[in-house]
N, C-alpha and C positions, 0 to 999 in steps of 0.2 A: 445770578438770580434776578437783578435788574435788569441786566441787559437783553434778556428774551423776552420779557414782557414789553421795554420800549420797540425794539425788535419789530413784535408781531402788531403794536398799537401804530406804528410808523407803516409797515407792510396795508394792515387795513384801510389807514388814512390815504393811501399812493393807489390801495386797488379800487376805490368808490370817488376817490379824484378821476381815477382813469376813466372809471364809467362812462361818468361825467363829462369829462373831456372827450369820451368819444362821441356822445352826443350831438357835441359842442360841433366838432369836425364834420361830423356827417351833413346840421344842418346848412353851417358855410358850408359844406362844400356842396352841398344841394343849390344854395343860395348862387354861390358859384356857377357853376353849370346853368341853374336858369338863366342867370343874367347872358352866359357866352351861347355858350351851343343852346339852349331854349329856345331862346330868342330867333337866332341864326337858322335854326330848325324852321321854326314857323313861319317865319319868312320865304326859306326855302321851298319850304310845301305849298306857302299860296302861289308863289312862282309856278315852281311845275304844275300846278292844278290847271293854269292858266293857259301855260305853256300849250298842255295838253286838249285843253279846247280850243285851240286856237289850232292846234297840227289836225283835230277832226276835221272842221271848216275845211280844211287844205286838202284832204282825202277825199273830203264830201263834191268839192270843185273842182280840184286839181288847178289850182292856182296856189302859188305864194303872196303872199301880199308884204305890204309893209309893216300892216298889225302885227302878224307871224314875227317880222323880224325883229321888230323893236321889243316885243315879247321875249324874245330869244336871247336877245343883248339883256335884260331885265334879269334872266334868268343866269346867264352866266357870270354878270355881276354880284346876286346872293350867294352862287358856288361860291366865289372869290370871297366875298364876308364871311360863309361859312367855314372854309379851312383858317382864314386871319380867327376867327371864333374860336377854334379848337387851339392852334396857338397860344391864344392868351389863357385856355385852360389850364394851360400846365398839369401842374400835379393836379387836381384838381378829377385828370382823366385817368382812372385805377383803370386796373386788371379788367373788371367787370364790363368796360368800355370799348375795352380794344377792338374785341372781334366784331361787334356790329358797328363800329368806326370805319373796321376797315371794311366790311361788306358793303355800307354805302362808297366809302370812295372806290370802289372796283365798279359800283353800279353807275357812279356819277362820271368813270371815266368812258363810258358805253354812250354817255348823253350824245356823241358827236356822231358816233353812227346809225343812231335812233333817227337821228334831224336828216341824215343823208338818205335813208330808206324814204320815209318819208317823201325826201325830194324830188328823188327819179318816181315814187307812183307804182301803183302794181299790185301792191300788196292790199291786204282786207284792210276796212276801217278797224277791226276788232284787234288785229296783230298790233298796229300801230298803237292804239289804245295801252293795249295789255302792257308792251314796252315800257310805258308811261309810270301805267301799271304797278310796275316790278320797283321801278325806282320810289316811289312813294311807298309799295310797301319795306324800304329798307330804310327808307326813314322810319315812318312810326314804329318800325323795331326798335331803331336808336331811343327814338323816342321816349318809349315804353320804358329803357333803363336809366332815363334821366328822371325818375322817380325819386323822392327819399326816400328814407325808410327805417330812419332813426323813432319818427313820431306815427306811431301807430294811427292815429284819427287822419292824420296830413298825407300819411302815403294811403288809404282808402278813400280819400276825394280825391288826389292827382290819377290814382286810377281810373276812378269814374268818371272826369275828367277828362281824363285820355279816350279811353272809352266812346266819351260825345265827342269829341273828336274827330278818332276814326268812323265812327257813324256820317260827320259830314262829308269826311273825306267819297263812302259810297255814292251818297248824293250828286258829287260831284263826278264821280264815274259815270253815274245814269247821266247826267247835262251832257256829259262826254259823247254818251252815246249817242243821246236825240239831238243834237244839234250834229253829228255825223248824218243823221239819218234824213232832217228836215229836207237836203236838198232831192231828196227821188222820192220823199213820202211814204218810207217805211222800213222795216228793221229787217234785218234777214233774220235767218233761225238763229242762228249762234249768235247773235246779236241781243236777240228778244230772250234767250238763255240766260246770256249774263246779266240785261237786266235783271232777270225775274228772281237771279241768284245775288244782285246786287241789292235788290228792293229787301229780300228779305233776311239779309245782312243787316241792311240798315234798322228795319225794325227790332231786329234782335240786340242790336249794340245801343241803340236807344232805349229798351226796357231795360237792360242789362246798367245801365249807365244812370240814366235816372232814378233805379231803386239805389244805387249805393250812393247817391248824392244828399248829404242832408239837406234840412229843409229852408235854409238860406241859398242854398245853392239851386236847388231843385224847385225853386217857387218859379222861378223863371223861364226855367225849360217849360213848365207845365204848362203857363202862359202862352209859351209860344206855339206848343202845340197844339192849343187850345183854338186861336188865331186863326185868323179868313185865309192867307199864305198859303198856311201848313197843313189846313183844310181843303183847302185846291189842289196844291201837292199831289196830294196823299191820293184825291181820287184820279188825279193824273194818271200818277204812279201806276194806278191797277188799273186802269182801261189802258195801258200800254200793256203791263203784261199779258192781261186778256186778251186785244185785240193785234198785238203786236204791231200797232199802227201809231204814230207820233201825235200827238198834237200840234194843233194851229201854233207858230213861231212867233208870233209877238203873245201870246200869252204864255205857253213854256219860259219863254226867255224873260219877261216880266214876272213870273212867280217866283221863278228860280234867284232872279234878282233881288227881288223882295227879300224871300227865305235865308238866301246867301248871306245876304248884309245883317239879317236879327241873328242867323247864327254866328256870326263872327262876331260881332257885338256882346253876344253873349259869353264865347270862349275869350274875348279878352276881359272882360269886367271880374268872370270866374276865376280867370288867371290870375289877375291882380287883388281878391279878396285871400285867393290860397297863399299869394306870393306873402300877402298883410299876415295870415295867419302861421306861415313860417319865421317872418320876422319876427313875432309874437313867441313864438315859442323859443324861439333862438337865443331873445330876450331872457326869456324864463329859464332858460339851460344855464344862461350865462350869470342867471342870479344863484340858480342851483350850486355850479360852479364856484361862486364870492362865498356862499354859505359853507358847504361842503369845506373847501379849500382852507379857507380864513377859520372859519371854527374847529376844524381840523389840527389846521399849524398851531393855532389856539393850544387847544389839546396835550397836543406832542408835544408842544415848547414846555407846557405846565409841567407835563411830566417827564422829560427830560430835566428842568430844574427843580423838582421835585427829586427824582430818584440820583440827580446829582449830589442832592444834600444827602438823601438819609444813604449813598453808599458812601460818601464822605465818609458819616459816621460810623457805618458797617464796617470801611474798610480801617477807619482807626482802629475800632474795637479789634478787628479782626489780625491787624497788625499787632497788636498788644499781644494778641494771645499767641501768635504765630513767633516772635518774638520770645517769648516766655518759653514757645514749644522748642522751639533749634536751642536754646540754650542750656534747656532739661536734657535734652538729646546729646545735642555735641561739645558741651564744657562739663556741665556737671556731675551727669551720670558718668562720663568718661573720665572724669578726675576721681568718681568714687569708687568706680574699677581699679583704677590704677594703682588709688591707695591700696585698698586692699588686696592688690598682686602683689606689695609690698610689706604686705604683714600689717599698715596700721589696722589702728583701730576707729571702726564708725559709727558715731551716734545717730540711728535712723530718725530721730525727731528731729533731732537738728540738721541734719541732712535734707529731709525732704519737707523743704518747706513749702506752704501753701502756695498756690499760683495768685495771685493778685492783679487783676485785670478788673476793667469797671467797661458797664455797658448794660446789653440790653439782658433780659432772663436768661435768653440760649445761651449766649455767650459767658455768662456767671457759670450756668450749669457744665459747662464743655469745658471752664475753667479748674471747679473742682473735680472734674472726671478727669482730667490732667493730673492732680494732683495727686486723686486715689490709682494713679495709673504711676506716678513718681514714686509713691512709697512704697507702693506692690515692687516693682522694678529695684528701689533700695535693699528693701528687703531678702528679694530674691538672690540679688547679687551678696549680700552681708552671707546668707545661708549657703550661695554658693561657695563662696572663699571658704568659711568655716570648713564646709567640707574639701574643699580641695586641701586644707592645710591638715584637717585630718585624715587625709587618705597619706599625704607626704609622709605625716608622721610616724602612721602605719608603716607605709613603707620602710621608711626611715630604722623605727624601731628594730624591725624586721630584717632588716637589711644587716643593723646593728649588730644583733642578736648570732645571723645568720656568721657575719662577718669573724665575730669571737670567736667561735666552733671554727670555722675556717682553719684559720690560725693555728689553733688546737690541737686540729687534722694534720697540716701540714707541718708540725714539729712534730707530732709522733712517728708521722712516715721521712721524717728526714733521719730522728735516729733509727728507727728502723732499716734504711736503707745503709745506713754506719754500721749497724752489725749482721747485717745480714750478706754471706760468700757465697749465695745459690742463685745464679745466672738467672733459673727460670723465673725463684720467688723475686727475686732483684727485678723483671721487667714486667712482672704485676703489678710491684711497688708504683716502678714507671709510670705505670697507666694512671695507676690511681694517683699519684701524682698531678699530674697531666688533670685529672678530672677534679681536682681539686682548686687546682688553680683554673681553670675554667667557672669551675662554680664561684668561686672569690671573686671573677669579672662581671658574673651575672647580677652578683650583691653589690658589687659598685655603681653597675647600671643603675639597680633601684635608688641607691641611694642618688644618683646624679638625677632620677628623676623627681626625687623629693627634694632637690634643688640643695642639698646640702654638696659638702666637699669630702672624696672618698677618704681621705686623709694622708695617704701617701707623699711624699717627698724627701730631696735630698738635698740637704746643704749646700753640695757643688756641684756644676753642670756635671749633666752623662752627656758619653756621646753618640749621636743618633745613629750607628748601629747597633749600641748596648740597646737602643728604645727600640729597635723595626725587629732587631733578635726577641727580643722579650714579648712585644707583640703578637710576633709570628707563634713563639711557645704557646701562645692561650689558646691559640684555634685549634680546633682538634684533627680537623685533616690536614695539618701543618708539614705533611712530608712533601706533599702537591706544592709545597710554596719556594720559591727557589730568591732567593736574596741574592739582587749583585754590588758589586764592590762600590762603596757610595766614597763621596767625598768626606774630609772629615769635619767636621760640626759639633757641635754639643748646645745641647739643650739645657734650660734654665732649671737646676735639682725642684724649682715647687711647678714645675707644670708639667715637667718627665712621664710622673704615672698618670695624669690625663691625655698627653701624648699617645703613650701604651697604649691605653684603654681606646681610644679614638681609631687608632691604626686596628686594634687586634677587632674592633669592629668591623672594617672595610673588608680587612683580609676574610675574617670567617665570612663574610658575604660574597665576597670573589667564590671561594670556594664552592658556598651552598649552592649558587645560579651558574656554573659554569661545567663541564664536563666531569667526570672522575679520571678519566684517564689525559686530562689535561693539566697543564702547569698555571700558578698566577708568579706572576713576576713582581717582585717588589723593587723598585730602584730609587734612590733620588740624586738631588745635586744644587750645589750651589746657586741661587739665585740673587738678583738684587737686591729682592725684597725680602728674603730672608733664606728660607729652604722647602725645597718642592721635596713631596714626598708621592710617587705614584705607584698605585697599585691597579695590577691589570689583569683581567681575566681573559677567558676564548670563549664565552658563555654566549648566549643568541643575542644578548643589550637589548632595550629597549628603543619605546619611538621617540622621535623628537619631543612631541608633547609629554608624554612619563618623565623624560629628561627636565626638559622644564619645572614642570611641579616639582619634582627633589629638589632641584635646584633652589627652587624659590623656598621651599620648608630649611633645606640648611644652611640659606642664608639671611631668611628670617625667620627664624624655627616660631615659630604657634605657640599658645600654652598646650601642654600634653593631655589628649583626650581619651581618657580609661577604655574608650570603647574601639578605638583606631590600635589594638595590638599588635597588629599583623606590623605597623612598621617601627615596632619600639626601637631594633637599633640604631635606626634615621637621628630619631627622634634623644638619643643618647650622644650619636655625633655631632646632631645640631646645638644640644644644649654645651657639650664640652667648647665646639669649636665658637660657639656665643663669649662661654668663660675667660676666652685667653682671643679671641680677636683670632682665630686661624680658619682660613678660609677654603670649604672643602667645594669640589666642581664636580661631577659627573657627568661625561660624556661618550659617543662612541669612540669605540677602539679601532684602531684601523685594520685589524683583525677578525674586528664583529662581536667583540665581546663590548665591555665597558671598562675605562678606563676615570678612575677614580683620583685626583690631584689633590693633595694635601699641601696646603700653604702655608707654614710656618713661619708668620713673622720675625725680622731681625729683632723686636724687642726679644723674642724668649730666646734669640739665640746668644751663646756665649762661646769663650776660646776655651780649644779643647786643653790648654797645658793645666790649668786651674780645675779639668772636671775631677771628679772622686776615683781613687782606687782601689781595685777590688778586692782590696784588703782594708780598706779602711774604714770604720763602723761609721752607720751614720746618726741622723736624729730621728729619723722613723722609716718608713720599709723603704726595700731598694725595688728599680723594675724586677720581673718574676717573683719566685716567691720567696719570703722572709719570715725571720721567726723572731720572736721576741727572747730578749734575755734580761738576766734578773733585774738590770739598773734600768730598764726601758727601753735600750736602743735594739734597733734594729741587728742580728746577727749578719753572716754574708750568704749569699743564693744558695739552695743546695747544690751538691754534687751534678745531682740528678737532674739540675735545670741546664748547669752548663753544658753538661754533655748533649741536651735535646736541641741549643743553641747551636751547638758545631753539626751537627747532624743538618738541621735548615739550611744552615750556614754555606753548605758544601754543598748538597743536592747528593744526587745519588747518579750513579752508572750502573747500567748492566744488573739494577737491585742491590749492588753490594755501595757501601759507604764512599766518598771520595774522600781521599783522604786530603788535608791540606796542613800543611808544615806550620808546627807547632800551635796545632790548633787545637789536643786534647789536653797539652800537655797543663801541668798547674801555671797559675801567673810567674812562682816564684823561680820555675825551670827555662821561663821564654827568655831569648835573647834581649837585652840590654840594651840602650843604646853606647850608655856607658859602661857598662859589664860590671852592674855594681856590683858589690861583693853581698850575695842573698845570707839569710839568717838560718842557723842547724836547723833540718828538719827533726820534729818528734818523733818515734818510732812507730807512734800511731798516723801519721800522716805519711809516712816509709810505708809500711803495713795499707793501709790504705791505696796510695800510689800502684804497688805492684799489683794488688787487689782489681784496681779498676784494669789495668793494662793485660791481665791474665781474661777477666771476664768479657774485655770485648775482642779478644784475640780469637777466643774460644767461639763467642757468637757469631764471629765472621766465618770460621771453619763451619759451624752449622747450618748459615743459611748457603753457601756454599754448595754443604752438599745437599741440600734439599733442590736447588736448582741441577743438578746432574752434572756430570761431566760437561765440558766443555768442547764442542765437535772443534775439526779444525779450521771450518771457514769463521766457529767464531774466534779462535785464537788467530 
């Protein structure tokens, strides 16, 4: 705001200095040029004028004399002053200069062959003349632009001026002529021509010259015109054009004398009152100059230390509030967020306290518009938390509520699935099953996104095939997924069903974006840093930049925005792998699908001899799905899960199951390492056994034969 106004008051002050100063320049350098080339000029012209009467004489007799020559030396001596003249010009000689600079010296380099015509004889008086001629008129060209032009009243007397001048300059042509003519006693035609053209040149440049002359300048012309001379002259003048006959030579040459001396007389006194009245103004430019300049700086300095003080205090006050403002912004509003991401609690009075700044009106007012701009902003965020915390809780309840029924469900289809011996109702059950526990991971999501904990865990590590098997169960097109043999590992029993849940999101995502008639592959292995868990699709993957953005959401997940559903799985794997520090990557497959890496820290990892077994109850649910018994704990998987686990487990051939050794069989029937001696079974777990073994003997002969016979190229 200062600085454009000193700006534009500096800007003013420099363009009405310059004015000024060009003023200044034009008169020195007017001043200039009179004193060099002026001078040098006028000199040079009485020269040539001279010159040139004295080369008539020479055409008139045909004799050289020694007048001629000493005349000639005279002349080529002011040449010599006039180039040393231009010289000391220097700068002095602009643009404006050049071109009739250099027309006279092209015409003044001619002077030598002028003087040699001349010499040998032959030629008219008049050609000779004319020669003369040509050269003085490329002076008073010159002449003409040794003008100023800065002072309006100083350049209309140098012109008129000029003007008389060139008017003597004609007079001198006619001298020219009649003393060519004196010696035979008359003019020829072309001779008496140029007179009569020269005579009335002359009176034209003398009215012309006269009227612009003020009346200090012009009182003396008048006089002179007025004059016995000029009055001889005159009637010379026109009984020669009339009769084209000369006059008597000692009277021509006696008036012309006369005349010759009061006009030069007069164009030097002229000269030197114009040259007084340029110095006069030059004077006055340069007082303009001291005032303009110095009142100016005056000015500008004022206000420069002027507008240095009051932005002094602008920029204090304005620091204060600027100050006040980054700290509203970047500590404190941001501390109030944070709390309450944290559940506290905030008191908007005491929170948004008034901005306190001192200074001028505006700045009070822009202070409390900060303020009312602080508490809106408290406000808004106190009302957003609230509701963010009750939407969680919604969720949360919800999720709660959902979660009970669950349970509910899946212990009634687990005894269900105990007494029921009919194959088909048995893989209804299946399904529903299956769609049970799927629904249970979707109630977990909510809850994980109401930031609560699903509540699942187990005492003593599993091991992380029991977690990628259990996973793989929850997706629903879980036959597509093919599990291969991982190292062995176990996982920390309280972060086990977060694991699950993390995985069983990746995989069902493999699945949804990647072909139907394609496989995902799950594999991991040992690493340094803890355990890699990767899951891989054949789906089309995304670009680099998509890549990026997930990457950057799971590995600093957002808070969760109600309105972004489309990518709530993301957003369930970012917050699990937040909770336990595991690090998930997505990138391309070298396939062309997407390959998804799950980093499981060595903290959560533990040794497999210490994990739980699968006979052994724990303190609340196991991976898949669990049912509650009377004392609280958790009972063991159903039937139903483990069989969908070996099923994964194994993949499939040819549609029909593969089978893998002792992988349906119960825990208590696997080999040993030590062949302990197992415990009697009950007739209902006998009954049972043969049960399960009859029903998938049978199912395999079904689909079997639903597929046809087997030709012999396929056997």
């Amino acid at each position: 705001m200062l600085l454009l106004p000193l700006l534009s008051l500096s800007a003013l002050w420099g363009f009405v200095l310059n004015l000024t100063m060009a003023d200044a320049r034009s008169l020195l350098r007017a001043n200039t040029l009179h004193e060099t080339l002026g001078v040098a000029s006028a000199d040079l012209g009485s020269q040539l004028q001279a010159e040139r009467v004295r080369s008539a004489e020479a055409l008139a007799t045909r004799e050289l004399t020694e007048v001629l020559g000493s005349q000639r030396s005279r002349t080529d001596q002011s040449v010599a002053e006039f180039q040393r003249a231009v010289s000391e010009a220097g700068d002095a000689v602009g643009d404006d200069l050049r071109v009739p600079l250099e027309t006279l010296r092209t015409a003044l380099d001619r002077l030598e062959s002028i003087r040699a015509a001349i010499d040998r004889g032959g030629n008219p008086r008049l050609s000779g003349l004319n020669a003369y001629n040509r050269l003085l008129d490329a002076l008073f060209l010159l002449s003409d632009d040794l003008v100023p032009a800065s002072d309006l009243a100083i350049f209309q007397q140098a012109s008129s001026l000029h003007t008389m001048s060139l008017a003597r300059e004609y007079i001198a042509r006619e001298h020219a002529l009649v003393v060519g003519a004196l010696a035979d006693r008359r003019l020829s035609g072309a001779e008496t021509a140029a007179f009569a053209e020269y005579a009335a040149s002359r009176k034209f440049l003398h009215a012309r010259g006269l009227a612009g002359l003020d009346v200090p300048l012009r009182r003396p012309y008048e006089e002179l015109f007025a004059s016995e001379p000029f009055v001889v002259f005159s009637a010379m003048e026109t009984r020669i054009v009339r009769t084209g006959t000369p006059p008597a030579a000692d009277a021509w040459r006696q008036t012309l004398d006369d005349l010759s001396s009061h006009l030069d007389d007069l164009g030097a006194d002229a000269a030197d009152t114009l040259a007084g009245r340029t110095s006069e103004a030059t004077a006055g430019t340069m007082v303009k100059i001291g005032v303009a300049g110095g009142l100016g700086l005056i000015a500008v300095l004022a206000s420069i230390i002027i507008s240095v003080r009051f932005g002094r205090r602008l920029a204090g006050e304005l620091g204060g509030l600027r100050s006040a403002a980054v700290e509203l912004a970047q500590r404190r509003l941001p501390d109030i967020v944070a709390r309450l991401r944290k559940g506290e609690d905030v008191d908007v009075r005491k929170e948004a306290k008034a901005i306190k700044v001192r200074g001028s009106a505006e700045i009070t007012d822009v202070a409390r518009a900060f303020g009312s701009v602080q508490r809106t902003a408290v406000r808004a965020a106190v009302g957003q938390a609230a509701l963010r915390r009750g939407v969680g809780q919604v969720f949360l309840n919800l999720a709660r509520r959902k979660q009970g029924l669950l349970h509910r469900q899946l212990g009634l289809l687990d005894r269900m699935q105990r007494r029921t011996h009919d194959p088909d109702r048995l893989e209804e059950l299946f399904r529903l099953d299956h769609l049970t526990t799927r629904m249970r991971r979707h109630a977990e999501s909510l809850i994980v996104l109401s930031g609560a904990a699903p509540g699942r865990a187990w005492r003593r590590p599993v091991p992380v095939i029991d977690v990628v098997r259990a996973a793989v169960a929850e997706v629903e097109d879980y036959t597509r997924v093919a599990v291969t043999s991982m190292p062995d590992g176990a996982i920390d029993g309280a972060a086990a069903a977060d694991v699950t849940h993390l995985v069983a999101e990746l995989v069902e995502n493999a699945t949804i974006y990647s072909p139907p008639d394609t496989m995902v592959q799950v594999r991991g292995d040992r690493v340094s840093n803890g355990y890699a868990i990767e899951v891989e699709d054949k789906g089309l993957g995304l670009s680099a930049a998509e890549y990026g953005r997930i990457n950057a959401l799971l590995a600093a997940p957002p808070e969760f925005d109600l309105a972004d559903s489309d990518r709530l799985g993301l957003f369930v794997v970012a917050a699990l792998a937040r909770r336990h520090g595991i690090k998930v990557l997505l990138r391309r497959s070298p396939f062309g699908g997407t390959l998804a890496i799950v980093l499981v820290p060595r903290a959560l990892m533990a040794e497999t001899e210490g994990s739980a077994e699968p006979g052994e109850p724990a303190r609340t649910r196991e991976p898949g799905r669990t049912t509650q018994t009377g004392d609280g704990k958790a009972a063991l998987p159903s039937r139903t899960r483990k069989k969908a686990l070996a099923v994964v487990t194994s993949g499939t051939h040819a549609g029909l199951p593969r089978r893998v050794r002792q992988a349906n069989l119960a825990p208590q029937l696997r080999e040993q390492p030590e062949q302990e001696q197992q415990a009697e079974r009950s007739p209902d777990e006998v009954r049972d056994l043969f049960s399960a073994f009859q029903r998938g003997t049978q199912r395999a002969r079904e689909e079997a034969s639903e597929e046809g016979p087997m030709s012999k190229g396929d056997a």
